[in-house]
C-alpha positions as CSV (number, residue, x, y, z in Angstrom):
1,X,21.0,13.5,-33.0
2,X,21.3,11.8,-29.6
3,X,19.3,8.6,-29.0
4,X,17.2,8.6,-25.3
5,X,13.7,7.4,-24.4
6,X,11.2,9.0,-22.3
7,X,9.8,6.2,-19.4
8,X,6.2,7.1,-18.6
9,X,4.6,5.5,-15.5
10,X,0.6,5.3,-15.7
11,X,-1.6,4.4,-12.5
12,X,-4.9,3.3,-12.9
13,X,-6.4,3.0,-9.2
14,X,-4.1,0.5,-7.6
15,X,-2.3,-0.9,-10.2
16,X,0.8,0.3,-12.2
17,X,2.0,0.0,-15.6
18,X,5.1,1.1,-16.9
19,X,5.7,2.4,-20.5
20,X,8.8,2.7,-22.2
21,X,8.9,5.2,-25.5
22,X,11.6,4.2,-27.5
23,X,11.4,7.7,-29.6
24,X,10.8,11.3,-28.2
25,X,7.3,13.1,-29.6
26,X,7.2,16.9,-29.4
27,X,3.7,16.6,-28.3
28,X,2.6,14.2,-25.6
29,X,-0.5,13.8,-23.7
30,X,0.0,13.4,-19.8
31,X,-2.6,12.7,-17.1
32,X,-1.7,13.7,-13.6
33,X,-3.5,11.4,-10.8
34,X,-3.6,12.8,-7.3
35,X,-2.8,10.0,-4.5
36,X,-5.6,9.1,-2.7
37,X,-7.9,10.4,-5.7
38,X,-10.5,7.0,-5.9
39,X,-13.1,8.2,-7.8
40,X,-11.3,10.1,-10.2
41,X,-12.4,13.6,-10.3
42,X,-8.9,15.2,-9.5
43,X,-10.1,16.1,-5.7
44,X,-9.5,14.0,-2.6
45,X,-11.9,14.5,-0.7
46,X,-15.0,12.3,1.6
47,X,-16.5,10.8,-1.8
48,X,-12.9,8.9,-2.1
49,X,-13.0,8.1,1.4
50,X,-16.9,6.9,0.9
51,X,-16.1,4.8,-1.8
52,X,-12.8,3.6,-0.3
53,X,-14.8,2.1,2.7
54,X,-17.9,0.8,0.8
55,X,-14.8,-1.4,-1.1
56,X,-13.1,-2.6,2.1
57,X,-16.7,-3.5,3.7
58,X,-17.5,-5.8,0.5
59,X,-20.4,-3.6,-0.8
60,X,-19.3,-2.0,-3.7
61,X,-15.7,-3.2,-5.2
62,X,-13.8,-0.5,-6.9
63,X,-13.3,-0.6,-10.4
């Protein structure tokens, strides 16, 4: 049996954190996050872009 790991990246907004498995699962879950996606609902689109300028005004920070 061959020793690897499996390195997962995870994004949460603008931050990075990077994950090192030391053992393969047969099963993992994965989240996919689409650049640009602020709000979170999979879509880019003028919500992201709303909420993206309300943050760099001051208004409403992003989370």
């Amino acid at each position: 049996m061959a020793k690897f790991f499996i390195a997962i990246l995870i994004c949460y907004f603008f931050s990075c954190e990077y994950r090192k498995l030391l053992e393969p699962k047969s099963e993992i879950d994965v989240t996919i996050h689409v650049k640009g996606d602020i709000n979170g609902d999979g879509k880019v689109n003028v919500s992201d872009v709303s909420m993206l300028a309300a943050h760099v005004k001051g208004e409403k920070p992003v989370k």
